[in-house]
Backbone as XML, in Angstrom:
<?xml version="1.0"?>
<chain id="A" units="angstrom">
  <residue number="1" name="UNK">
    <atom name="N" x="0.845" y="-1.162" z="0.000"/>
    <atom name="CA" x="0.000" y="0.000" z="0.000"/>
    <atom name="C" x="0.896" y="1.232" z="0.000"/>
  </residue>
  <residue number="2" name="UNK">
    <atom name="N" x="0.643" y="2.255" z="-0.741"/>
    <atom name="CA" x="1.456" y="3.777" z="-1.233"/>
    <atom name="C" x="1.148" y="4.188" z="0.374"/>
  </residue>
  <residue number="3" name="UNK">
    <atom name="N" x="2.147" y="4.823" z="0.586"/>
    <atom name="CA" x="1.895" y="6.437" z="1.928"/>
    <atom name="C" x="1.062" y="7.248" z="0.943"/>
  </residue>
  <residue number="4" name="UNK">
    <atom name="N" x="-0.207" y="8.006" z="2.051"/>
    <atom name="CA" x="-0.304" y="8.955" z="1.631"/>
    <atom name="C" x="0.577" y="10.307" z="1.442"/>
  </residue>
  <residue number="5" name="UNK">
    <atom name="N" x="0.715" y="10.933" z="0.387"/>
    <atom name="CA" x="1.085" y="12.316" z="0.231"/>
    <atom name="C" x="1.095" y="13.529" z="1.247"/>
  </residue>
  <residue number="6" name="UNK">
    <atom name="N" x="2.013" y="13.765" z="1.021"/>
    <atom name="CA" x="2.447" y="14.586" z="2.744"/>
    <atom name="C" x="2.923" y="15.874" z="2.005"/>
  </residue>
  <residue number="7" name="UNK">
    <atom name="N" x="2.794" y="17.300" z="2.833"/>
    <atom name="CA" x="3.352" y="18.333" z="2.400"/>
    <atom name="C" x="5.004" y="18.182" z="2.786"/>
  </residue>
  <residue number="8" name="UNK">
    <atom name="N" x="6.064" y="18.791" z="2.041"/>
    <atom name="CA" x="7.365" y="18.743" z="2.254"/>
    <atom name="C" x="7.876" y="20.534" z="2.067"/>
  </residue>
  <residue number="9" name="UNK">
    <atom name="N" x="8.727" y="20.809" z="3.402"/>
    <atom name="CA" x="9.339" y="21.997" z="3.148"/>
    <atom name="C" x="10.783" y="21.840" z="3.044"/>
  </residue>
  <residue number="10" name="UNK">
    <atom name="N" x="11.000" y="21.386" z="1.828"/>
    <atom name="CA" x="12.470" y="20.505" z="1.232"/>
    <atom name="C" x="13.049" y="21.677" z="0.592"/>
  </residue>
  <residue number="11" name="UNK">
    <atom name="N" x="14.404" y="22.265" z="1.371"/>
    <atom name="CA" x="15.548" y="22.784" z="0.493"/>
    <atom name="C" x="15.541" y="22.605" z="-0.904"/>
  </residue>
  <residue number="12" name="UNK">
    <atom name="N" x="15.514" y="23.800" z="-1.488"/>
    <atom name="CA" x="15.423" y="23.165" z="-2.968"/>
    <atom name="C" x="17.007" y="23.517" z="-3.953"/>
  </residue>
  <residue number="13" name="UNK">
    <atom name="N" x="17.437" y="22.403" z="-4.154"/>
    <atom name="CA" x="19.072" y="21.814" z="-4.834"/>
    <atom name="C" x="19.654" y="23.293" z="-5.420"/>
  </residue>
  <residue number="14" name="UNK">
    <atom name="N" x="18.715" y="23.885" z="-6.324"/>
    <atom name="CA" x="19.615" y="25.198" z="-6.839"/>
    <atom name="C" x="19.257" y="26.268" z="-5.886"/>
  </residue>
  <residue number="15" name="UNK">
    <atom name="N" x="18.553" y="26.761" z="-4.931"/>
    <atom name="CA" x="18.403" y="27.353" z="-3.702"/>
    <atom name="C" x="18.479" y="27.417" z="-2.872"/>
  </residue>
  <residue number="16" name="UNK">
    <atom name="N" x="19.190" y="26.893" z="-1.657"/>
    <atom name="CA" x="19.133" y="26.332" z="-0.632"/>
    <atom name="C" x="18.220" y="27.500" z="0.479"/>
  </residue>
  <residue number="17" name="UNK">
    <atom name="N" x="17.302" y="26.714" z="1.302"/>
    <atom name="CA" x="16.366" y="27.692" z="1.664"/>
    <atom name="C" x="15.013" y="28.028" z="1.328"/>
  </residue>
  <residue number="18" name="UNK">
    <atom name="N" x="14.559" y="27.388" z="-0.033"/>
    <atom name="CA" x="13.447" y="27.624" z="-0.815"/>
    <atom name="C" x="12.759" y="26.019" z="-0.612"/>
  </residue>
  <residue number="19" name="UNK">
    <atom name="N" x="11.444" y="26.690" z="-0.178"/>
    <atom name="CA" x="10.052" y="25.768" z="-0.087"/>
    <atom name="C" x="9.374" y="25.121" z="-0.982"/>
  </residue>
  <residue number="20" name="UNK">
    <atom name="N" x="9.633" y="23.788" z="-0.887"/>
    <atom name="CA" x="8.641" y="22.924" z="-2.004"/>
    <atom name="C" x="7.632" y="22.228" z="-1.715"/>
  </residue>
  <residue number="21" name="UNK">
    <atom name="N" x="6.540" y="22.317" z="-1.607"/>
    <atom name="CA" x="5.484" y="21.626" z="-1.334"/>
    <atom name="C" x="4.752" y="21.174" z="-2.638"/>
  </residue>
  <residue number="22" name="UNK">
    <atom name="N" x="5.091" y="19.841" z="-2.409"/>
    <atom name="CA" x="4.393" y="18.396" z="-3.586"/>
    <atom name="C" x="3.356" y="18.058" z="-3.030"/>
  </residue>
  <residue number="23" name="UNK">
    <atom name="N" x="1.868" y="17.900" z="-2.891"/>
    <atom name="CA" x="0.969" y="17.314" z="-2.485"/>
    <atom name="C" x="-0.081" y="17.870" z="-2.852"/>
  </residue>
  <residue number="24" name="UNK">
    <atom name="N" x="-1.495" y="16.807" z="-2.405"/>
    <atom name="CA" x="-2.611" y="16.669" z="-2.656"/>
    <atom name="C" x="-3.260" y="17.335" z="-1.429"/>
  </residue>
  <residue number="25" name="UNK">
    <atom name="N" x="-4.489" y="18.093" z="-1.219"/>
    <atom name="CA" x="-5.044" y="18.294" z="-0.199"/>
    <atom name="C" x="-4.697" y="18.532" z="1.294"/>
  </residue>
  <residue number="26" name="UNK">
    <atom name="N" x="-3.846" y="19.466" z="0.998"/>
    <atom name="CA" x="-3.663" y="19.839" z="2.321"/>
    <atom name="C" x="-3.557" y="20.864" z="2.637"/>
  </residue>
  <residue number="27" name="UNK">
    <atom name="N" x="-3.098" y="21.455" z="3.742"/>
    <atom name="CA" x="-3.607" y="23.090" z="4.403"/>
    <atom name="C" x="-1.967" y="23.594" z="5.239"/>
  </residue>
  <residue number="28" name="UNK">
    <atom name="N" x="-0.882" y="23.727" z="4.507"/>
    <atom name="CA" x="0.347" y="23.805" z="5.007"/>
    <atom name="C" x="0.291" y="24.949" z="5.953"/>
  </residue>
  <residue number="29" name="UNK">
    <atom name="N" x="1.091" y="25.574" z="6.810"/>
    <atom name="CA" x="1.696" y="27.085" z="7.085"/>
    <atom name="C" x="2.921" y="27.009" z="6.806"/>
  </residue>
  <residue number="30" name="UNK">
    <atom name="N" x="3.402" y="27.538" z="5.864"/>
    <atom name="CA" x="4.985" y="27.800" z="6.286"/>
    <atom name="C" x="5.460" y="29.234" z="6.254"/>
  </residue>
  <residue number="31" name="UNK">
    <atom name="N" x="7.001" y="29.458" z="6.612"/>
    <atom name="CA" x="7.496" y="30.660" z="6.501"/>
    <atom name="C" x="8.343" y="30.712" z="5.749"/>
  </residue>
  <residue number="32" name="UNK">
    <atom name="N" x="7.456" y="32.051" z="4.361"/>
    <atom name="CA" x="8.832" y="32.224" z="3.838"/>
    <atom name="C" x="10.338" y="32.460" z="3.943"/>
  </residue>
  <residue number="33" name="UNK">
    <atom name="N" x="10.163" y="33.623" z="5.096"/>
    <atom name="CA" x="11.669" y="34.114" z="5.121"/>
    <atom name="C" x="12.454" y="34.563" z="3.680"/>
  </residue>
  <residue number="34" name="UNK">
    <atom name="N" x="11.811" y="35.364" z="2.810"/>
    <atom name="CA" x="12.465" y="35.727" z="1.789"/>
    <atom name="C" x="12.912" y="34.991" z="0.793"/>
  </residue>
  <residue number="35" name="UNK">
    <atom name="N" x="12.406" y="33.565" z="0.570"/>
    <atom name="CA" x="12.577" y="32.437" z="0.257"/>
    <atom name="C" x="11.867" y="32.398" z="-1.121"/>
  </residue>
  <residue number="36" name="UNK">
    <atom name="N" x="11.913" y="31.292" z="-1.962"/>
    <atom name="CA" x="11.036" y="31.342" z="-3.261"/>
    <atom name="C" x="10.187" y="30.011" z="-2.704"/>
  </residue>
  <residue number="37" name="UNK">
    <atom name="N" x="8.610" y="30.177" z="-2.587"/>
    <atom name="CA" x="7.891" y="29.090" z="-2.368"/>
    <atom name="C" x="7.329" y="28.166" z="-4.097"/>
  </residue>
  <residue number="38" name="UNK">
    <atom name="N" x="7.511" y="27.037" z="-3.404"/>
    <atom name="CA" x="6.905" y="26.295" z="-5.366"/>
    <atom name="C" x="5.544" y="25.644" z="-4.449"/>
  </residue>
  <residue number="39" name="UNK">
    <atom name="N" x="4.671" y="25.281" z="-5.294"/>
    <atom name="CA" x="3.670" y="24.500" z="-5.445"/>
    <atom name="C" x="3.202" y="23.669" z="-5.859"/>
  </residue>
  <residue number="40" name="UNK">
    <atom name="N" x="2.955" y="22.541" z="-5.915"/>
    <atom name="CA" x="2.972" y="21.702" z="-6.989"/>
    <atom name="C" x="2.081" y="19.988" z="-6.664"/>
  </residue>
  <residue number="41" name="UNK">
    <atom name="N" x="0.841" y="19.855" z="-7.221"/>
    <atom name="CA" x="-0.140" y="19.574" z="-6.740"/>
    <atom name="C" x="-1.499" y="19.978" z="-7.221"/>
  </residue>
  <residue number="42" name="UNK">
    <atom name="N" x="-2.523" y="19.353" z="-6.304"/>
    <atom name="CA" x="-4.082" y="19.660" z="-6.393"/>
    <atom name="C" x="-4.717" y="20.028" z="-4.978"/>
  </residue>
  <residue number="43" name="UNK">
    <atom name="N" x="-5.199" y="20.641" z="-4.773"/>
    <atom name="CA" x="-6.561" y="21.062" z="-3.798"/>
    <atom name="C" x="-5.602" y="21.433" z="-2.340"/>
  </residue>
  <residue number="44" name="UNK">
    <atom name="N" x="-4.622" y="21.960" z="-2.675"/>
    <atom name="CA" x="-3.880" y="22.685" z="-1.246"/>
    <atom name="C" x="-4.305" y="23.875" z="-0.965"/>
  </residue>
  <residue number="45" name="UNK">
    <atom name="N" x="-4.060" y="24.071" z="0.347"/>
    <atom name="CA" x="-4.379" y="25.525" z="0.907"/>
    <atom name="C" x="-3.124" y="25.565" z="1.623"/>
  </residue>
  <residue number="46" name="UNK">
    <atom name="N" x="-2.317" y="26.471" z="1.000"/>
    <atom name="CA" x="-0.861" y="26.986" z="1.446"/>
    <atom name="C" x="-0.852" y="28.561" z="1.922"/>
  </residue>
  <residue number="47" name="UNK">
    <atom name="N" x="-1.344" y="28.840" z="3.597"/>
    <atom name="CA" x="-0.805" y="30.304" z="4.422"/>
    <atom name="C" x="0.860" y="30.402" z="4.112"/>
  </residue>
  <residue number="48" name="UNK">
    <atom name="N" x="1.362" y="30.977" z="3.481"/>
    <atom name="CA" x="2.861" y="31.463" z="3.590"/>
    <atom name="C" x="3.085" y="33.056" z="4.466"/>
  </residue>
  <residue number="49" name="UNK">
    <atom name="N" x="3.527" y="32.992" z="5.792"/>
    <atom name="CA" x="3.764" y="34.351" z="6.435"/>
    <atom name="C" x="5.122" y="34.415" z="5.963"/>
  </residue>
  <residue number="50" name="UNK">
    <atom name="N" x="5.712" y="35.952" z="6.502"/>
    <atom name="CA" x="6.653" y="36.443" z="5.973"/>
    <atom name="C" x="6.717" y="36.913" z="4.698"/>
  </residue>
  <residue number="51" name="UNK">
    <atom name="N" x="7.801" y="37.641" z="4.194"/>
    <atom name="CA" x="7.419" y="37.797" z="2.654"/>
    <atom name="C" x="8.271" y="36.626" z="1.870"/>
  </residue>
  <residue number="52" name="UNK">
    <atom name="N" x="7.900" y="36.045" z="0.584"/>
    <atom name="CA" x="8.681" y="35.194" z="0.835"/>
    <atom name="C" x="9.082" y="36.125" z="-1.265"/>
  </residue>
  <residue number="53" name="UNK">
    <atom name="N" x="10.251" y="35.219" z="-1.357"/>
    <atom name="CA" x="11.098" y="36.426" z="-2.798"/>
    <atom name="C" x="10.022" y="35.881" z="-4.214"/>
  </residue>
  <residue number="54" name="UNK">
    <atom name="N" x="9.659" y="34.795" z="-4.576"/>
    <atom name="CA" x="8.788" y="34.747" z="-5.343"/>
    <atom name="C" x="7.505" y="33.445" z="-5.124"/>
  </residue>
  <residue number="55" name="UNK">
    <atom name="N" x="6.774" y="33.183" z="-5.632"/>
    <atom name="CA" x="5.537" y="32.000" z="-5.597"/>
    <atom name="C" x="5.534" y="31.720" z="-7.224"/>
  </residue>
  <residue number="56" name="UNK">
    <atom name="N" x="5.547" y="30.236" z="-7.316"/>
    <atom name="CA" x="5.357" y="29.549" z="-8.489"/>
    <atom name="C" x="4.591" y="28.324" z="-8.107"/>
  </residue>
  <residue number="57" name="UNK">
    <atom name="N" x="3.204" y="28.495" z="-8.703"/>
    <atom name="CA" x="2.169" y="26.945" z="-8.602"/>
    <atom name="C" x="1.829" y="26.462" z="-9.909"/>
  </residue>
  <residue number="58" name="UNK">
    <atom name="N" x="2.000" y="25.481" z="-9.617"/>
    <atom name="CA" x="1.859" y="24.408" z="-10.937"/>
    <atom name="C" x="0.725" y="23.017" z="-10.374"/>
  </residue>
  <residue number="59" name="UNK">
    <atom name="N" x="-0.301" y="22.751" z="-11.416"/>
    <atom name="CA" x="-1.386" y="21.640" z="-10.649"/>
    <atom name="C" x="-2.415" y="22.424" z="-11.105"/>
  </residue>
  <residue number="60" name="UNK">
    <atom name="N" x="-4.110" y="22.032" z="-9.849"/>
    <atom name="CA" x="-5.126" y="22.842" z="-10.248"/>
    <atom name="C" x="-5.523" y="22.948" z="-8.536"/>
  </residue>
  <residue number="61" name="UNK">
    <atom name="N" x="-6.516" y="24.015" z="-8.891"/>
    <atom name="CA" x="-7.376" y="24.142" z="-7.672"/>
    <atom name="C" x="-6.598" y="23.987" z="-6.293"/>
  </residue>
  <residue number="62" name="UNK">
    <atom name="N" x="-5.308" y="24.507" z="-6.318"/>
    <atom name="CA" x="-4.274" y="25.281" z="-5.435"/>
    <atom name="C" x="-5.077" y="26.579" z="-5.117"/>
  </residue>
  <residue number="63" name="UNK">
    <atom name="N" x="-4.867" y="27.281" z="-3.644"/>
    <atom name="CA" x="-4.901" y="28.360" z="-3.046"/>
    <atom name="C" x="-3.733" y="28.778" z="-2.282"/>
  </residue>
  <residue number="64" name="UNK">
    <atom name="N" x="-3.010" y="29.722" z="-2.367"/>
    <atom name="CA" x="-1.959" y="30.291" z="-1.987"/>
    <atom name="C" x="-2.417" y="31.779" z="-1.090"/>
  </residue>
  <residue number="65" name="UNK">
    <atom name="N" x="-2.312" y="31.796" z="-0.012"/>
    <atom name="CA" x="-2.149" y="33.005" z="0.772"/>
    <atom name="C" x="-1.014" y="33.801" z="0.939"/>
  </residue>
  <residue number="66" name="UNK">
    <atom name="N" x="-0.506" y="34.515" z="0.879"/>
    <atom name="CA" x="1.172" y="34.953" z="0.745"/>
    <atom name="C" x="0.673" y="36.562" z="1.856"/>
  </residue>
  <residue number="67" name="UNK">
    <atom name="N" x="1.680" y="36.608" z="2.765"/>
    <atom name="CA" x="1.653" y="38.185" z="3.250"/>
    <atom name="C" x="2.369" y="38.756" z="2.571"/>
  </residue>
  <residue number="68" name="UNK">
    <atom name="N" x="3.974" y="38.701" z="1.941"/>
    <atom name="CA" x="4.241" y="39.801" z="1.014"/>
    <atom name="C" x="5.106" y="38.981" z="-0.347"/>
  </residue>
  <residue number="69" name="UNK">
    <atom name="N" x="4.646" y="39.367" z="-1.372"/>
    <atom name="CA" x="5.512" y="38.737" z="-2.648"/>
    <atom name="C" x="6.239" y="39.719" z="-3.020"/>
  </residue>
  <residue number="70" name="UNK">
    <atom name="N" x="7.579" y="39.695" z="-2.663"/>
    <atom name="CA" x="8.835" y="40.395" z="-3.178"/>
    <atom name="C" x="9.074" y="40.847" z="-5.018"/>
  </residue>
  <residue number="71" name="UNK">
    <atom name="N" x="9.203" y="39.621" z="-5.567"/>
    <atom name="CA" x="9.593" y="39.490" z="-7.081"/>
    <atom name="C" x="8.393" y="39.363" z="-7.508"/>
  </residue>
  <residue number="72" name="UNK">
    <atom name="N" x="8.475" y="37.995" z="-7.586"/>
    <atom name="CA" x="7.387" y="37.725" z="-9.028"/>
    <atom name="C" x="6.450" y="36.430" z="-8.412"/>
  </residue>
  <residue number="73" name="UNK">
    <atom name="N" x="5.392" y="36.437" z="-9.335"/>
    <atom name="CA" x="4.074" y="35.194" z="-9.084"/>
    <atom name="C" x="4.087" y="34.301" z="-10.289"/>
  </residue>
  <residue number="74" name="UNK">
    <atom name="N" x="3.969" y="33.354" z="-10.112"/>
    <atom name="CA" x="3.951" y="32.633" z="-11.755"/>
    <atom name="C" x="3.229" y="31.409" z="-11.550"/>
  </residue>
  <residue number="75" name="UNK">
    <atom name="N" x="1.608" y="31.146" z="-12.411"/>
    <atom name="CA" x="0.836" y="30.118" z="-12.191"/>
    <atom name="C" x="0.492" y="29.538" z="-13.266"/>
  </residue>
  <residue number="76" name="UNK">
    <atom name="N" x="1.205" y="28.097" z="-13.224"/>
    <atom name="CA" x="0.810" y="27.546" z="-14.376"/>
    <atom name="C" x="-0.025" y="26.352" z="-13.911"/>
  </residue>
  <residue number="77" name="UNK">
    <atom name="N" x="-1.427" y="25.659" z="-14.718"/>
    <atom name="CA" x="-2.575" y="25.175" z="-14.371"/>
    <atom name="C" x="-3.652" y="26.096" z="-14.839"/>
  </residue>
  <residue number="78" name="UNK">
    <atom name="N" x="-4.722" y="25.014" z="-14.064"/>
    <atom name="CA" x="-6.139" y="25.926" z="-14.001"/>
    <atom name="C" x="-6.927" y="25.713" z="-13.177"/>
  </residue>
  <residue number="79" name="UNK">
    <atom name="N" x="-7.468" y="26.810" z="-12.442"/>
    <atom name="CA" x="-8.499" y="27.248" z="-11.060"/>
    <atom name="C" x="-7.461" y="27.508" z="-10.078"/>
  </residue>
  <residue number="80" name="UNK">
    <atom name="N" x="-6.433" y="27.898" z="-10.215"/>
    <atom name="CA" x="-4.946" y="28.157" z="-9.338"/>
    <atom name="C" x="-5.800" y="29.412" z="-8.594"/>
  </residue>
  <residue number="81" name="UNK">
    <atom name="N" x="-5.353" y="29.967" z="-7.437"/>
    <atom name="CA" x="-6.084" y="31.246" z="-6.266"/>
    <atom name="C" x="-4.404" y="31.373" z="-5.945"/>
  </residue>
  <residue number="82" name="UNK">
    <atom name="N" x="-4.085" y="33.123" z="-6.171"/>
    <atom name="CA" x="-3.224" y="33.261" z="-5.447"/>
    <atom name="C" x="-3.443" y="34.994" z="-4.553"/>
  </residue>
  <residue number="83" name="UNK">
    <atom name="N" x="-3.319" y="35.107" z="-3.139"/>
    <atom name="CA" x="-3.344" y="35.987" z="-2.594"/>
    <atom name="C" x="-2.453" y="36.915" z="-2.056"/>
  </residue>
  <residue number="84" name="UNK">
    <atom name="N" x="-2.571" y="37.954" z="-2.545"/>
    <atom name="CA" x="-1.204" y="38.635" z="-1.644"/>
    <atom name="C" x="-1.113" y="39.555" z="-1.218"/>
  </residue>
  <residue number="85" name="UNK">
    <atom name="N" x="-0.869" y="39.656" z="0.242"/>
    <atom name="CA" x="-1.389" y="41.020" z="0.781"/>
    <atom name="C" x="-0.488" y="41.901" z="0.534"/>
  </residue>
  <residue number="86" name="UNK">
    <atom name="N" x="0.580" y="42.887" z="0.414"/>
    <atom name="CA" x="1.829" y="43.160" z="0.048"/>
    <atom name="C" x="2.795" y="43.049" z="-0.909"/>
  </residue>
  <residue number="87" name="UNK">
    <atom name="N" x="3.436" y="44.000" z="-1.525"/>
    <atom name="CA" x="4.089" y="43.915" z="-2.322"/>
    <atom name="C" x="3.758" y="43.962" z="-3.528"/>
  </residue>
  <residue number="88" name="UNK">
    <atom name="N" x="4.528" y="44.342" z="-4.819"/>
    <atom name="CA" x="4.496" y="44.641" z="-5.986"/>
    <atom name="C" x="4.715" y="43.638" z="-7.261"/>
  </residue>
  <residue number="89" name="UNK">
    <atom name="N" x="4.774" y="42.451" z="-6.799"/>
    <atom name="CA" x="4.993" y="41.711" z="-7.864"/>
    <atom name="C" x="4.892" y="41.507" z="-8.946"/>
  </residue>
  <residue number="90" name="UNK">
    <atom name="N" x="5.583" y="40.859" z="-9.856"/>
    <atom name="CA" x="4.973" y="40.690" z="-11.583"/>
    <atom name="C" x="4.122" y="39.218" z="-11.485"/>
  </residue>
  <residue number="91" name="UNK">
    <atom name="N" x="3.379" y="39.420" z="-12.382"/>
    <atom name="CA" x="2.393" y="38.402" z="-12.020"/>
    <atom name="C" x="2.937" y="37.533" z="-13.556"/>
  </residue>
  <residue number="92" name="UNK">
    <atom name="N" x="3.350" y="36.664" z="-13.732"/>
    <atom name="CA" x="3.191" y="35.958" z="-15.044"/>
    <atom name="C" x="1.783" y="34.504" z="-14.947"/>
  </residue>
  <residue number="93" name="UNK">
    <atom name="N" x="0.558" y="34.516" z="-15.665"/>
    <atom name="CA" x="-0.230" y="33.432" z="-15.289"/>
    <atom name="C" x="-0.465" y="32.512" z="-16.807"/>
  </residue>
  <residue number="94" name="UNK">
    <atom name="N" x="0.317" y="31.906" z="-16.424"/>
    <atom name="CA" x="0.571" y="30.969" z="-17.635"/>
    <atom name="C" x="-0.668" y="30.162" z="-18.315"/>
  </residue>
  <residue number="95" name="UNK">
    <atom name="N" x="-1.278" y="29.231" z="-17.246"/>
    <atom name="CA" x="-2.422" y="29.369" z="-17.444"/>
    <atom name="C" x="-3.515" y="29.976" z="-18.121"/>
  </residue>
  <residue number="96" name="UNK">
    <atom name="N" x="-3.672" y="31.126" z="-17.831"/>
    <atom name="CA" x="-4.345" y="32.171" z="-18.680"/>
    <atom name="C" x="-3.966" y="32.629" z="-19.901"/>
  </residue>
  <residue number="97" name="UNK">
    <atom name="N" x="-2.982" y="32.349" z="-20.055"/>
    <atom name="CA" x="-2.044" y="32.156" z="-21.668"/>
    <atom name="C" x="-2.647" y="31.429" z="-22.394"/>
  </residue>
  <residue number="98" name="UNK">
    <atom name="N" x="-2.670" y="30.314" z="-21.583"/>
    <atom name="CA" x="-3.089" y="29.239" z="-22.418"/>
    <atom name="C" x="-4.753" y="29.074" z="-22.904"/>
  </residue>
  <residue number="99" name="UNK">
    <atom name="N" x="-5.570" y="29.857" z="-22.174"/>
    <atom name="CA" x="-7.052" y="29.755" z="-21.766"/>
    <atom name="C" x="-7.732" y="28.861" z="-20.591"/>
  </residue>
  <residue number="100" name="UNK">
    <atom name="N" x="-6.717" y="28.895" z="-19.781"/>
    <atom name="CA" x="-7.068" y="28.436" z="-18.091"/>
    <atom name="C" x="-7.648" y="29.265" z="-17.770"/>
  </residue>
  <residue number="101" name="UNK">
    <atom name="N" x="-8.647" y="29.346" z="-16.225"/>
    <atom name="CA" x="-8.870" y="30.237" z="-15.484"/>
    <atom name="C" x="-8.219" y="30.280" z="-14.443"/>
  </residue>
  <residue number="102" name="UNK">
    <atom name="N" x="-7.286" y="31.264" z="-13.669"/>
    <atom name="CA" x="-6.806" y="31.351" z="-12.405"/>
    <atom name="C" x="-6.947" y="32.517" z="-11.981"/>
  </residue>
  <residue number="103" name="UNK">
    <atom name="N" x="-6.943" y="33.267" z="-10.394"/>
    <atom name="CA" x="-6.944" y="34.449" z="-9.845"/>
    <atom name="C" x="-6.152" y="34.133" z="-9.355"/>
  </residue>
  <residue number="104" name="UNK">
    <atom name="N" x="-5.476" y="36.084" z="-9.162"/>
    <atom name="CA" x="-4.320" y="36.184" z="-8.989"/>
    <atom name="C" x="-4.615" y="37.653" z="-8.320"/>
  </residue>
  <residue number="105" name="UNK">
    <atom name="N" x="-4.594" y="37.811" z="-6.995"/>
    <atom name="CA" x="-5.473" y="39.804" z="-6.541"/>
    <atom name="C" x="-4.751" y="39.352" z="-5.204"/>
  </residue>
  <residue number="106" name="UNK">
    <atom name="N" x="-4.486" y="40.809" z="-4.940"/>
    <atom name="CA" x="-4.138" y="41.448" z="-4.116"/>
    <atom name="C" x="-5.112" y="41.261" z="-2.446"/>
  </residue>
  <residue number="107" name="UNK">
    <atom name="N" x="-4.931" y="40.853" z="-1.346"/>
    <atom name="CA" x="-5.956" y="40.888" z="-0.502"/>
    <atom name="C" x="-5.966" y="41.888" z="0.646"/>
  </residue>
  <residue number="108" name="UNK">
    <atom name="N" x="-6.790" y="41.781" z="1.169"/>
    <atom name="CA" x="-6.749" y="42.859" z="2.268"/>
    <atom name="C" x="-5.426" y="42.457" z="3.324"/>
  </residue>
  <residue number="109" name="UNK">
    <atom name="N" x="-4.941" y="43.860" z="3.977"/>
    <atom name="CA" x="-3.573" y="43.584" z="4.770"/>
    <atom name="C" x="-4.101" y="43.177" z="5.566"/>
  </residue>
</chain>
């Protein structure tokens, strides 16, 4: 029988410091710390405090909370939610390139 799928906040090889969360359905918190968070998966609900340097989700029907996005946002999929209270980011939504639907807005501080 497989383990179920678990969130992971795994160092990532060309970053050391940067958050990867692989999974299905789940409701992480982590802290950025200025960090680049990835996403990657279906039906998560990821709080990220701190600001973290960029957010990249890939999958569907991901929700991302972010308090501040430094750089940049980048969502590729469709029904992706990304929130961010802070900061100026470039938004690239790949997705929507393609004719996905995803949101991508600013939320209350």
């Amino acid at each position: 029988m497989a383990a179920a799928p678990t969130a992971h906040a795994l160092p990532n090889a060309t970053n050391p410091g940067d958050i990867q969360i692989t999974a299905e359905g789940t409701q992480p918190v982590v802290e950025c710390n200025g960090h680049t968070l990835y996403v990657n998966g279906s039906n998560n609900v990821v709080t990220a405090t701190d600001a973290c340097y960029a957010v990249t989700l890939q999958g569907s029907y991901n929700t991302v909370i972010v308090d501040t996005v430094i750089n940049d946002i980048q969502v590729y999929g469709f029904n992706q939610t990304v929130l961010y209270k802070n900061g100026d980011p470039y938004v690239w939504d790949r997705g929507r390139d393609l004719g996905m639907t995803n949101r991508i807005d600013r939320a209350p501080a």
